[in-house]
C-alpha positions as CSV (number, residue, x, y, z in Angstrom):
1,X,-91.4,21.5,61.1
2,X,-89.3,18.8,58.8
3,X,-90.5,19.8,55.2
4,X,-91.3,17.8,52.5
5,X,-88.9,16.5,50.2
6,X,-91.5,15.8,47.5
7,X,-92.9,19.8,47.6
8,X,-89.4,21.0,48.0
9,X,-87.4,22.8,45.2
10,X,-83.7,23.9,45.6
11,X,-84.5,26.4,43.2
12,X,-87.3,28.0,44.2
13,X,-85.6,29.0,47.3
14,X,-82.6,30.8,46.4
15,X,-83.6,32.4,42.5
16,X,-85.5,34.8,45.2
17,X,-82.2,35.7,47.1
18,X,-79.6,38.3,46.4
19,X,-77.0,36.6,43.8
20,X,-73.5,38.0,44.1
21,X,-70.8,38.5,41.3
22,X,-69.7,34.7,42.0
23,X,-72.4,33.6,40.8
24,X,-72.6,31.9,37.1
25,X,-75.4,31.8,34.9
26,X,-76.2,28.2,33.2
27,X,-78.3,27.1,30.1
28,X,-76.9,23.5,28.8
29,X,-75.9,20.3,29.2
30,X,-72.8,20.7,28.4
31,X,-71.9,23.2,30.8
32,X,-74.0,21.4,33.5
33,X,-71.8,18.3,33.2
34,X,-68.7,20.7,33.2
35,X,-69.6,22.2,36.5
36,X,-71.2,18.9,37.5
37,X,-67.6,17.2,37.1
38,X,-65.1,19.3,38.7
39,X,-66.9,19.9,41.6
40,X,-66.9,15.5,41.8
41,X,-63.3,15.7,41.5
42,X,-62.3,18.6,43.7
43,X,-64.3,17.0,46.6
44,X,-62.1,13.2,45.3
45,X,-59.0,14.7,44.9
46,X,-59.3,16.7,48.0
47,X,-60.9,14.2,50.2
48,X,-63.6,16.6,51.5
49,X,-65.5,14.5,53.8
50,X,-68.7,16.5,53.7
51,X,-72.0,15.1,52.7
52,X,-72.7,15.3,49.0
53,X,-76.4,16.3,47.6
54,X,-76.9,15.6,43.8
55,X,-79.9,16.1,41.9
56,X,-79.9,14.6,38.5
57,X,-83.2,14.3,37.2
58,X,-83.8,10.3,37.1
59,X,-81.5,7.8,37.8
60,X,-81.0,5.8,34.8
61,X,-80.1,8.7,32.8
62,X,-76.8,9.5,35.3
63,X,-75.8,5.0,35.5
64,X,-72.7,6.1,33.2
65,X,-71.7,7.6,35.9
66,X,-71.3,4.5,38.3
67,X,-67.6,4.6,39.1
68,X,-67.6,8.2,39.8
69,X,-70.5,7.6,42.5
70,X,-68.2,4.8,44.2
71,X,-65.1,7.1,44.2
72,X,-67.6,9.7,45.6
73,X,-68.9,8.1,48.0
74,X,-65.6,6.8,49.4
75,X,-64.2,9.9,50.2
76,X,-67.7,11.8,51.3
77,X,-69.9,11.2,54.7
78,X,-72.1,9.9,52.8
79,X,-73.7,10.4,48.8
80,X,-77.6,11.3,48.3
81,X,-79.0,11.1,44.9
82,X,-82.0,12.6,44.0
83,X,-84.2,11.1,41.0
84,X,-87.1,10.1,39.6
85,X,-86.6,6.0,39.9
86,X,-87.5,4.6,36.4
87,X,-84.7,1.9,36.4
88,X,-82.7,-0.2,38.7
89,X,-79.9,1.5,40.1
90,X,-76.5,-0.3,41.4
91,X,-75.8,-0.5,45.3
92,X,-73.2,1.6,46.1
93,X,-71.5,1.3,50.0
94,X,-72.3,4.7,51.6
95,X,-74.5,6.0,48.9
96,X,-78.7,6.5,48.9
97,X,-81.0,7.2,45.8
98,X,-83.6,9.4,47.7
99,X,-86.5,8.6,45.1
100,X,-88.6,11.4,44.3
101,X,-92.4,10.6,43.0
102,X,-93.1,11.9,39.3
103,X,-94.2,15.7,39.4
104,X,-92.0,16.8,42.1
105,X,-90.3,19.7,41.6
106,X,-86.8,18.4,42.3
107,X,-87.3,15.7,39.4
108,X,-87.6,18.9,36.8
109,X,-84.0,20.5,38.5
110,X,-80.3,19.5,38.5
111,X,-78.7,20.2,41.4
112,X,-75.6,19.4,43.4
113,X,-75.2,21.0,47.1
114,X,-71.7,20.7,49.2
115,X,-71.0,22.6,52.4
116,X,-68.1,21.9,53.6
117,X,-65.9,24.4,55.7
118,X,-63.0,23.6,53.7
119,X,-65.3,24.2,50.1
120,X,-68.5,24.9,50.1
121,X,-71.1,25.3,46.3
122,X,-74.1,24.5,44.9
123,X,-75.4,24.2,41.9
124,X,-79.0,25.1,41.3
125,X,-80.9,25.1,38.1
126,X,-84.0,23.8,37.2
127,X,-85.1,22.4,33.3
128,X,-87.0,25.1,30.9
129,X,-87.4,23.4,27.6
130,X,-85.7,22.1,24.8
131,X,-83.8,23.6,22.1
132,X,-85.0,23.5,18.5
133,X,-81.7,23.7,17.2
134,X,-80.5,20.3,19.3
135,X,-78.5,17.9,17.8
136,X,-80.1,14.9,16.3
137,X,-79.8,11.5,18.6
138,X,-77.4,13.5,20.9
139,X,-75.8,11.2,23.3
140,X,-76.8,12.8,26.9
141,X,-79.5,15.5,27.4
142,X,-80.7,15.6,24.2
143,X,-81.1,19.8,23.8
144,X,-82.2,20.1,27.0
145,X,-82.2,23.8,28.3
146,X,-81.6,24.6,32.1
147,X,-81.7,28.4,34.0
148,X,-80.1,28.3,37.1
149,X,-76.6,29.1,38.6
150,X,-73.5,28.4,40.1
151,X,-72.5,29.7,43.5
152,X,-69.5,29.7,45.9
153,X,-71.3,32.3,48.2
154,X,-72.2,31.1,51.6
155,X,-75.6,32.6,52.2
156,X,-77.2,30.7,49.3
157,X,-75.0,27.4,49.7
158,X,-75.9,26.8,53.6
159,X,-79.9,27.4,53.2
160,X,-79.9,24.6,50.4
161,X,-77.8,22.5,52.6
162,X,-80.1,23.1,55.3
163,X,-83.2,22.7,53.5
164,X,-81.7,18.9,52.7
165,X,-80.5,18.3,55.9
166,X,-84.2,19.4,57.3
167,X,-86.2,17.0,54.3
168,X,-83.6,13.8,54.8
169,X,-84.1,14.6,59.1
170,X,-80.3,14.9,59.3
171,X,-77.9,16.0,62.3
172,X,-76.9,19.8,60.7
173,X,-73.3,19.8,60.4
174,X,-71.4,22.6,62.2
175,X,-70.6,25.6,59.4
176,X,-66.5,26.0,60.8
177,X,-64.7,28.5,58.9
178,X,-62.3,26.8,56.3
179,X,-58.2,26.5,57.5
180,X,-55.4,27.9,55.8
181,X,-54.0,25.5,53.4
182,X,-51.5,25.6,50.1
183,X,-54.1,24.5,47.8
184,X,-57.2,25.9,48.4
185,X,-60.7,23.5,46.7
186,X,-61.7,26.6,45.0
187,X,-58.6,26.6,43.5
188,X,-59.0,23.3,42.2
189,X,-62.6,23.5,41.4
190,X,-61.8,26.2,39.2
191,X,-58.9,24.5,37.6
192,X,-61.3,21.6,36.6
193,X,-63.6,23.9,35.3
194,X,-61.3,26.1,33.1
195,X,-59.9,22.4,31.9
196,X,-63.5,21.0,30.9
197,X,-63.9,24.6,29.0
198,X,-60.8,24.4,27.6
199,X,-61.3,20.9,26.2
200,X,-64.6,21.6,24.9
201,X,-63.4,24.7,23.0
202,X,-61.2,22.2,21.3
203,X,-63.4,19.8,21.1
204,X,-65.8,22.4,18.8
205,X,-62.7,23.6,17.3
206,X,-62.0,20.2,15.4
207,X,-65.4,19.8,14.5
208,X,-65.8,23.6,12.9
209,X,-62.8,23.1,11.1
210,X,-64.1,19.4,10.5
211,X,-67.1,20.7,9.2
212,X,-65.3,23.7,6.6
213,X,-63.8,20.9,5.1
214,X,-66.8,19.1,4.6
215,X,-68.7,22.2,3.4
216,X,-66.1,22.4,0.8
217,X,-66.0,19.1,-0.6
218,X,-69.4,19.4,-0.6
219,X,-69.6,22.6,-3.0
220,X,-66.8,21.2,-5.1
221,X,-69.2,17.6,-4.8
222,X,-72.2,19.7,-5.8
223,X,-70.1,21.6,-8.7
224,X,-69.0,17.8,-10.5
225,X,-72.5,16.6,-9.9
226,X,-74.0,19.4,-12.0
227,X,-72.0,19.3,-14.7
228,X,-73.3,15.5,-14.9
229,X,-77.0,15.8,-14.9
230,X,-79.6,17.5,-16.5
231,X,-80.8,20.6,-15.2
232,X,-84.0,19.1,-14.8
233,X,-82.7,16.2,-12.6
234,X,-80.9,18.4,-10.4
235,X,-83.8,21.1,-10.2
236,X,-85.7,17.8,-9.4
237,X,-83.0,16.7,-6.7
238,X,-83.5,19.8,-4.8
239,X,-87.1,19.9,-4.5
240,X,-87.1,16.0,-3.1
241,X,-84.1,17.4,-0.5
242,X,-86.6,20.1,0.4
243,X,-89.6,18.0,0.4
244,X,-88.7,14.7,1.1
245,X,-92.2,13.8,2.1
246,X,-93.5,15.2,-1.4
247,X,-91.1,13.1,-3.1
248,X,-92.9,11.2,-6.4
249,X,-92.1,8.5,-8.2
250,X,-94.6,8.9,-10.7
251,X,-93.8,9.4,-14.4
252,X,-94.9,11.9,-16.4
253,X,-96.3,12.3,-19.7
254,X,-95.2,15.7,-21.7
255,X,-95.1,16.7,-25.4
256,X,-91.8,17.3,-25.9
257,X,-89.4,18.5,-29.0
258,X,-86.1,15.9,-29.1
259,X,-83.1,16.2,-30.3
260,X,-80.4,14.0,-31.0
261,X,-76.4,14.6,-32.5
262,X,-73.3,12.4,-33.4
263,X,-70.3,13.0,-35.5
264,X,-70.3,12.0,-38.9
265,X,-67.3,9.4,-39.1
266,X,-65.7,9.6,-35.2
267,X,-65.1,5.9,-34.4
268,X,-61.7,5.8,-37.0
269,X,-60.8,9.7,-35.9
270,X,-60.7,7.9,-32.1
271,X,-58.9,4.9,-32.9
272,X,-56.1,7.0,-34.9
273,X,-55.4,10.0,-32.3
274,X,-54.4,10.4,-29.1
275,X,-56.9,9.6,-26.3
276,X,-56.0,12.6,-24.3
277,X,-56.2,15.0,-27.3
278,X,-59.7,13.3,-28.6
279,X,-61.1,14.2,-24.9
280,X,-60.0,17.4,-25.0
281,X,-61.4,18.2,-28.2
282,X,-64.7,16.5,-27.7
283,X,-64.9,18.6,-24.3
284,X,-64.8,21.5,-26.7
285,X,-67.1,20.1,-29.0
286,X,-69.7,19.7,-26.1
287,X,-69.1,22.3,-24.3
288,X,-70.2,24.7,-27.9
289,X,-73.8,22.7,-28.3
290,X,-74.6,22.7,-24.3
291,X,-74.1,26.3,-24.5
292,X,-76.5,26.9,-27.3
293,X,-79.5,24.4,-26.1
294,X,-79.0,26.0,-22.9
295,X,-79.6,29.6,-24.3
296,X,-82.4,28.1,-26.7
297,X,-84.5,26.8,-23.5
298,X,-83.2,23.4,-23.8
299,X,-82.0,20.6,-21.5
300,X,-79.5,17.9,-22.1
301,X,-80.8,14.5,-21.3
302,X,-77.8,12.8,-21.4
303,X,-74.5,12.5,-23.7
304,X,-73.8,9.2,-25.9
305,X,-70.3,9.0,-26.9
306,X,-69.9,11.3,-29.3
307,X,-73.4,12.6,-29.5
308,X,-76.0,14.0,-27.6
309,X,-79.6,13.7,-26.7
310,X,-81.6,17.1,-25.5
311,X,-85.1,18.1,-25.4
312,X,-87.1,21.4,-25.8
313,X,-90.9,22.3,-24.4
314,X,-91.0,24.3,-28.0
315,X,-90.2,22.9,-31.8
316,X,-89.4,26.5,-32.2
317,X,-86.6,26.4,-29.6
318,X,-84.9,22.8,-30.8
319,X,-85.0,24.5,-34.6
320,X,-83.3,27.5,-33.7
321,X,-80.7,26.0,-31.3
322,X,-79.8,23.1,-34.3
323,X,-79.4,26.1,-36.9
324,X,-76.4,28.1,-34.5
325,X,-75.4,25.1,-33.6
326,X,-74.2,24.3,-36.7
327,X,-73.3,27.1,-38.0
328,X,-70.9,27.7,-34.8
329,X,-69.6,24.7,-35.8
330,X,-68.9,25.3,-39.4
331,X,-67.0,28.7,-37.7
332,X,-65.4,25.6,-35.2
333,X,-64.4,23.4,-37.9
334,X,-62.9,25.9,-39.9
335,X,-60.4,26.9,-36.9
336,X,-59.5,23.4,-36.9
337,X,-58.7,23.3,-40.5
338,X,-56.8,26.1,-40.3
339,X,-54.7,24.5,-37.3
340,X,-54.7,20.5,-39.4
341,X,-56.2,19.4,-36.2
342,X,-59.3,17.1,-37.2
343,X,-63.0,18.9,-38.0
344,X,-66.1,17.5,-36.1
345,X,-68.8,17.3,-39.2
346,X,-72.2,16.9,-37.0
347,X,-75.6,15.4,-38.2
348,X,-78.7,16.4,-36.1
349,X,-82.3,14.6,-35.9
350,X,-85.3,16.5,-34.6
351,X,-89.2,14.8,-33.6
352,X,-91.4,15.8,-31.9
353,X,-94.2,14.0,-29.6
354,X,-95.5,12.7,-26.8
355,X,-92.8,11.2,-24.2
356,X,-92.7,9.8,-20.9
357,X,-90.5,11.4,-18.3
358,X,-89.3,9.0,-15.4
359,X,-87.4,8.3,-12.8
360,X,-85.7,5.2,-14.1
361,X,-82.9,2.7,-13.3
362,X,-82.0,0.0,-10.2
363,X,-83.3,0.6,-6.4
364,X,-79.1,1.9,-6.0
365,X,-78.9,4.4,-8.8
366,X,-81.8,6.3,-10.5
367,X,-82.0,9.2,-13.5
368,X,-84.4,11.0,-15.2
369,X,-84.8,9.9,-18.7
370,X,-86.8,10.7,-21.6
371,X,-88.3,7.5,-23.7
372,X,-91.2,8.0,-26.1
373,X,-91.8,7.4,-30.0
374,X,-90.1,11.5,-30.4
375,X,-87.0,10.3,-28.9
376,X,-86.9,6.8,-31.3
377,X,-87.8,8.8,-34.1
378,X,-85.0,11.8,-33.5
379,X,-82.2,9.0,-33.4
380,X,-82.7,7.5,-36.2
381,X,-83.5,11.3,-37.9
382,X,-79.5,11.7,-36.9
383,X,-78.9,8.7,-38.2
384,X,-80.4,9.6,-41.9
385,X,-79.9,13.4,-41.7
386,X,-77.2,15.7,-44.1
387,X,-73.7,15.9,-42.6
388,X,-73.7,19.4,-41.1
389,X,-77.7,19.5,-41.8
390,X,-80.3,19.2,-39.5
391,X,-83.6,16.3,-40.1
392,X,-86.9,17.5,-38.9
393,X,-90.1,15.0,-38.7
394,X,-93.5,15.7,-40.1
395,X,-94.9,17.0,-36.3
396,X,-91.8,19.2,-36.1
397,X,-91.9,21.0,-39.9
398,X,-95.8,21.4,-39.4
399,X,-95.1,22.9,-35.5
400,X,-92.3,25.4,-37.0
401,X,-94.8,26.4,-40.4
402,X,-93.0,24.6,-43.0
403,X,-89.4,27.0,-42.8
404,X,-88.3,27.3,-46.5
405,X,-84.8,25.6,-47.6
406,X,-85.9,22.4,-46.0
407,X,-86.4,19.5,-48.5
408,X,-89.1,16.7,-47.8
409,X,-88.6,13.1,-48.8
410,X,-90.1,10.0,-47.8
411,X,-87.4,7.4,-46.0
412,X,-87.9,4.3,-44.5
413,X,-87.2,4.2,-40.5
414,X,-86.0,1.5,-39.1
415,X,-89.4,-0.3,-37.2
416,X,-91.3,2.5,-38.7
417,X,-91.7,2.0,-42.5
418,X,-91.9,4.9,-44.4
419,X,-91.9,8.1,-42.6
420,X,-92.2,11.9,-44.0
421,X,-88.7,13.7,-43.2
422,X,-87.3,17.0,-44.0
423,X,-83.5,18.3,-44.2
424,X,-81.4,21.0,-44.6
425,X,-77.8,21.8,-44.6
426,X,-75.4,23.9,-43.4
427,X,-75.6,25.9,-46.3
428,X,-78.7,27.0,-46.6
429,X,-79.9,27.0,-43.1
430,X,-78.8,30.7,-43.3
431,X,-82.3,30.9,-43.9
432,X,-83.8,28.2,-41.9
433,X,-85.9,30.4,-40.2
434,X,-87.5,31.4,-43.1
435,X,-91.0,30.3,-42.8
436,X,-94.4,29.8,-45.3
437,X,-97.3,31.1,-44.0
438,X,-99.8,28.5,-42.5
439,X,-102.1,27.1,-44.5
C-alpha cells in the first residue's frame, strides 16, 4: 500500500530504531546548514548520481539557495524538495518541489535522505521550539531549535529512502554495495563538515574577541561618563535602560537645599598662568568639594567654570558640607602658599526652596537640571557672600535654627529687591554649627 506523503514523517520512523555510534545529535541552525552543506557538495563534487530527498521546511525560506539546487540537480537523478509552498519557487531542469499542505508533519522537519551505493546519509530532525536566548533579527532560522540526527548507518538511511520512494510511487533503486575507490564520499563529507566547524569556530572567535573589546570600551565609556553627570542623572539613566517602557518625561517638583561656589578673582589667575597648570589645579580644586558634598549627601548638578552648582534634600547637609569645605580649603590654600603656587579663595551661596527637576535640553542631547527661585537666589548668594565665607538665605538660617557666628544683613538681589541674608567666614565657621535654640 503507497502511503501518504502528507501523514508521513521521516522522523517518526527511525527516532524508534536502534541509533548506532555514527550517529550525531543536532539542535541548531547552524549546525543543520553545516551538515546540510557538505553533504550538497560531496554528492557535486563526487557526481553521485543518486536521487536527492530534501526537506526544508517551506520553500521560500531555502530560495538563497537557488544555484546550489541547479548544481544539485545536474549531477543527481533527479532533486525533490519538500516544503510548505508559501512563495513562488524558480524552475529548476531535473528538480520537483513536492508541496506539502500546512500541518503535515514533514513541514515541521528538516530532512535530507541520499542512498547511494557509493555514499549513502540522512539527515533527520524535526523542529521543537525556539530559543529564548536567539539573536535579534537573525538572518536565517531565527533561534529555531531542531532534535534529530545525523546518520551514515544503512539500516536507518534505506527505510527513509524507501519510505520516499513508496510516497513519490518511485522505481526503488537497487542498494549495490559501494566500489573500492581512492577517495571515498565519506571521506569528503566529513572533510566539508570538519571545514564548516572549523570556520564557524573562527567565525565566533572574532566576534568573542570582537565583543571583549567592546565590553571594555564600554566600561572605560561608562567610567568618563560618570565622572560627567550627576549621580542623579546616571541613577536615572539606569533605571530608563532597565525600564525603557517606564521611562518619564515628567518633571518634578522637590524642596531642595542649593548650593552654588566660584573663586574669588580667577578670570586674571587664568589669563596669567599656564593653561595646563590652571587645569590641573582646578582638577584639584574640584575634586576636594565633590568629595565633601558627596559625603554630606549631596549631588553636583553641574560645574560652571570655576564654580559649582550642587544640591542637598537637607539645609542641614548643604551647611555642614560648605563649613569643611572651606575649611579644607583654607588647609589647601595654605599648601599652596607654602609652594608660591596661586591660592583658590572660594565664596559659597546657599537657598533653599522649591525647584523643578527636569529632563531638559534639544530632542539630540538631554540633562537633568535643577531651575527654581533656590537655585537664582544661591547664585547670586555667591555672588554677595565673604571670600572664604559661606551666604545662607532666610529659609536656609531658619531650617538650620539660626547657627551662631552668622551675621544677618539686608542686601538687595538682583530682580529681587531686598532680601534677608546671612554670612560667615572662614574664621569663625569653627563654630558654624553652633545653633540657638528654636524659638
Amino acid at each position: 500500500m503507497q502511503p501518504n506523503l502528507q501523514t508521513v514523517s521521516l522522523y517518526t520512523l527511525n527516532a524508534t530504531r536502534q541509533v548506532e555510534t555514527s550517529a550525531a545529535r543536532t539542535s541548531s541552525v547552524s549546525s543543520l546548514l553545516a551538515v546540510s552543506h557538505s553533504i550538497e557538495e560531496t554528492v557535486m563534487r563526487h557526481g553521485l548520481d543518486g536521487i536527492f530527498f530534501a526537506g526544508f521546511q517551506r520553500f521560500s525560506a531555502f530560495l538563497p539557495q537557488a544555484n546550489r539546487f541547479y548544481q544539485l540537480a545536474e549531477r543527481c537523478k533527479r532533486v525533490y524538495i519538500f516544503g510548505e509552498a508559501d512563495s513562488p519557487t524558480p524552475a529548476i531542469p531535473n528538480l520537483e518541489y513536492i508541496a506539502l499542505q500546512p500541518g503535515a508533519p514533514l513541514t515541521a522537519e528538516w530532512f535530507i535522505v541520499f542512498a547511494h551505493p557509493r555514499f549513502e546519509i540522512a539527515l533527520l530532525t524535526r523542529e521543537i521550539g525556539r530559543s529564548t536566548a536567539a539573536i535579534r533579527n537573525s538572518r536565517f532560522g531565527r533561534g529555531r531549535l531542531y532534535q534529530g540526527m545525523v546518520t551514515l548507518e544503512d539500516h536507518i538511511v534505506q527505510p527513509a529512502a524507501r519510505l520516499l520512494h513508496q510516497a513519490l510511487a518511485l522505481d526503488e533503486p537497487p542498494f549495490l554495495p559501494a566500489p573500492l575507490e581512492p577517495v571515498h564520499p565519506v571521506s569528503t563529507y566529513l572533510n566539508q563538515f570538519a571545514g564548516y566547524m572549523d570556520r564557524a569556530q573562527s567565525q565566533l572567535s572574532a566576534l568573542y574577541n570582537n565583543l571583549t573589546e567592546r565590553t571594555a570600551s564600554l566600561e572605560r565609556m561608562e567610567a568618563i561618563v560618570r565622572t560627567m553627570v550627576s549621580r542623579k542623572t546616571w541613577d536615572e539613566s539606569l533605571q530608563i535602560l532597565e525600564n525603557p517602557a517606564e521611562k518619564s518625561e515628567q518633571p518634578e517638583r522637590r524642596r531642595l537645599t542649593i548650593m552654588f561656589t566660584d573663586i574669588q578673582n580667577f578670570t586674571p589667575l587664568f589669563e596669567q598662568g599656564d593653561p595646563l597648570e590652571i587645569a590641573s589645579l582646578l582638577n584639584r580644586y574640584f575634586g576636594l568639594l565633590s568629595t565633601v558634598i558627596y559625603e554630606h549627601n549631596g549631588d553636583i548638578d553641574k560645574f560652571l567654570g570655576d564654580g559649582l552648582m550642587a544640591f542637598f534634600n537637607e539645609p542641614e547637609d548643604a551647611l555642614s558640607a560648605a563649613c569643611v569645605i572651606q575649611k579644607r580649603l583654607a588647609v589647601f590654600n595654605s599648601q599652596q602658599a607654602a609652594h608660591l603656587e596661586p591660592q583658590l579663595n572660594t565664596r559659597i551661596g546657599i537657598a533653599t526652596g522649591e525647584c523643578l527637576i527636569a529632563r531638559l535640553g534639544s530632542a539630540a542631547r538631554r540633562e537633568v537640571t535643577i531651575v527654581g527661585d533656590a537655585a537664582n537666589m544661591a547664585s547670586r548668594l555667591q555672588a554677595l557672600a565673604p571670600v572664604n565665607g559661606v551666604s545662607l538665605d532666610e529659609t536656609t538660617y531658619q531650617a538650620v535654627h539660626r547657627p551662631l557666628r552668622f551675621i544677618g544683613r539686608d542686601v538687595q538681589v538682583k530682580g529681587k529687591g531686598y532680601q534677608r541674608m546671612y554670612s560667615a567666614e572662614c574664621e569663625t565657621l569653627q563654630d558654624a554649627h553652633q545653633t540657638t535654640p528654636p524659638a
